[in-house]
C-alpha positions in Angstrom: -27.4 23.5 33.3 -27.7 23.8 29.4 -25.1 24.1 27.5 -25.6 27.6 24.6 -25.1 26.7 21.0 -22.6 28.5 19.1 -23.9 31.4 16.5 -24.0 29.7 13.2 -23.2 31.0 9.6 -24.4 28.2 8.0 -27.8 29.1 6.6 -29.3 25.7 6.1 -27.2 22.2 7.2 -28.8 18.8 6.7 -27.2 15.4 6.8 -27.7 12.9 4.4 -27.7 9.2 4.7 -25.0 7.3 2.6 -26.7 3.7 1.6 -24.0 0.9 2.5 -25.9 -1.9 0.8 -23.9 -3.8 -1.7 -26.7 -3.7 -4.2 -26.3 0.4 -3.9 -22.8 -0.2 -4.8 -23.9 -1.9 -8.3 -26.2 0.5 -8.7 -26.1 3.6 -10.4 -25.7 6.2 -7.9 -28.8 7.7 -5.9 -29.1 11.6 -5.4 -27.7 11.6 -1.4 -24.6 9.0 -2.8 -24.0 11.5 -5.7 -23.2 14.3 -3.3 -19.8 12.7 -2.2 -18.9 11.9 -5.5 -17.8 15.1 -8.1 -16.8 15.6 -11.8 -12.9 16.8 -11.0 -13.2 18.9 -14.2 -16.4 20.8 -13.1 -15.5 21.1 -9.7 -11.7 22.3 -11.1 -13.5 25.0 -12.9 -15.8 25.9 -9.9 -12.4 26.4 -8.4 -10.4 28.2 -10.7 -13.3 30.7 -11.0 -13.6 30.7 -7.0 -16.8 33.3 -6.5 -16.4 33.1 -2.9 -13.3 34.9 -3.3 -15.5 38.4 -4.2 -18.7 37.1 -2.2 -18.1 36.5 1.7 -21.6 35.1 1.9 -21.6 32.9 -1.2 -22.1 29.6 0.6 -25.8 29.3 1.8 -26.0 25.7 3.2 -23.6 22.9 4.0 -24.1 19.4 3.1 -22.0 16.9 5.9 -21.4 13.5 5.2 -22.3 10.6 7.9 -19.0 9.9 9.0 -18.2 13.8 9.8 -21.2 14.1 11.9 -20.4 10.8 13.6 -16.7 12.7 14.2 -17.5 15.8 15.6 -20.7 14.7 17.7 -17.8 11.8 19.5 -15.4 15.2 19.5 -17.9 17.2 21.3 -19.2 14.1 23.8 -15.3 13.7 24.9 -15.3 17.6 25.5 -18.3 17.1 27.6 -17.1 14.4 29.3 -13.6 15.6 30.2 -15.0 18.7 31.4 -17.4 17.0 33.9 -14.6 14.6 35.5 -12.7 17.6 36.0 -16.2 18.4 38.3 -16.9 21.2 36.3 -18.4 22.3 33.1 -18.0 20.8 29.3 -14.7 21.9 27.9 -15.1 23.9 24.3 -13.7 22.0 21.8 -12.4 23.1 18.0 -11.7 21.1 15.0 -11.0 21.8 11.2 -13.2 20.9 8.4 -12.6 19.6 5.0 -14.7 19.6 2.0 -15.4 21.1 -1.1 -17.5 23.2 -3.2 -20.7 21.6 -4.8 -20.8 21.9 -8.6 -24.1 20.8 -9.1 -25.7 22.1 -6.4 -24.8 26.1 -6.1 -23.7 28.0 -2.9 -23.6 24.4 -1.3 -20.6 23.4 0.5 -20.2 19.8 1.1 -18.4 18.7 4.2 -16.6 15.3 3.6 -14.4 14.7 7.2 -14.0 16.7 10.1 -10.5 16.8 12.6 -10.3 17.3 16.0 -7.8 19.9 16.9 -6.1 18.9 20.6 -6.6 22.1 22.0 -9.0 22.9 25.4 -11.3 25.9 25.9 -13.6 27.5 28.9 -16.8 29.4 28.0 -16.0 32.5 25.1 -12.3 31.5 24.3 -10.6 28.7 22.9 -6.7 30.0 22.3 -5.4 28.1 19.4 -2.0 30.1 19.1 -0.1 27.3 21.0 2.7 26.2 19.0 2.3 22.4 19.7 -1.2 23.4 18.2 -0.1 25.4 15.6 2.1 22.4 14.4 -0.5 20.4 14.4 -2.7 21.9 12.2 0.7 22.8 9.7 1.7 18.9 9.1 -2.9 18.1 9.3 -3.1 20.2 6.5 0.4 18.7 4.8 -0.3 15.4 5.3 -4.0 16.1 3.3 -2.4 17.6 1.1 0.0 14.5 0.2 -3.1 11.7 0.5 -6.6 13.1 -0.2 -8.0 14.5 -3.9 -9.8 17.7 -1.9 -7.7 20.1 -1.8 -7.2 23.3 0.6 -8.5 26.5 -1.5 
């Protein structure tokens, strides 16, 4: 039996492939290595001015790095696979995303690491109000906030 895809809001999502070659690294950087790489000054100005704040619909495609997709496609193949040694169907899964507004590329969001949230789901609901859960996500997001340059907007 097929599993349905979720509705998506993303208008247009590709994935580009990070080179890991050592002569990349002495390189200048290519267009798909530039991506997840940012001027803090534009981007702080991107920020400060924040259209998405007066446009819902501002973001038109997302941009995920190689490691997020790797994340969340090992995320959703545990869902699957807990569900079906339980001799039933996948269980829903739900995770947070982190990332940032693109400054060079407009209305793009780039998506630089994904977390798995340790919550379970059946079908149309996934309840995320449990306070164990709720926790989670409060010291996720304070412990970001403490060790990573993107920042929660």
């Amino acid at each position: 039996q097929a599993v349905p895809s979720p509705p998506s809001t993303i208008v247009n999502m590709e994935v580009e492939p990070v080179s890991t070659s050592s002569a990349a690294v002495a390189a200048p950087l290519d267009k798909s290595d530039a991506r997840y790489t940012f001027d803090e000054a534009r981007l702080a100005a991107l920020c400060s001015s924040a259209p998405w704040q007066s446009d819902p619909k501002y973001f038109q495609s997302a941009t995920f790095s190689p490691s997020a997709v790797m994340k969340m496609l090992m995320h959703c193949h545990s869902g699957v696979e807990k569900g079906l040694k339980k001799g039933g169907n996948p269980i829903e899964v739900m995770g947070l995303m982190l990332g940032r507004p693109d400054p060079d590329t407009p209305k793009t969001l780039v998506v630089t690491d994904v977390f798995p949230l340790p919550i379970e789901g059946f079908e149309t609901r996934v309840i995320a109000d449990d306070q164990d859960v709720v926790n989670y996500m409060i010291e996720l997001g304070e412990s970001l906030e403490r060790t990573r340059k993107e920042k929660f907007m």
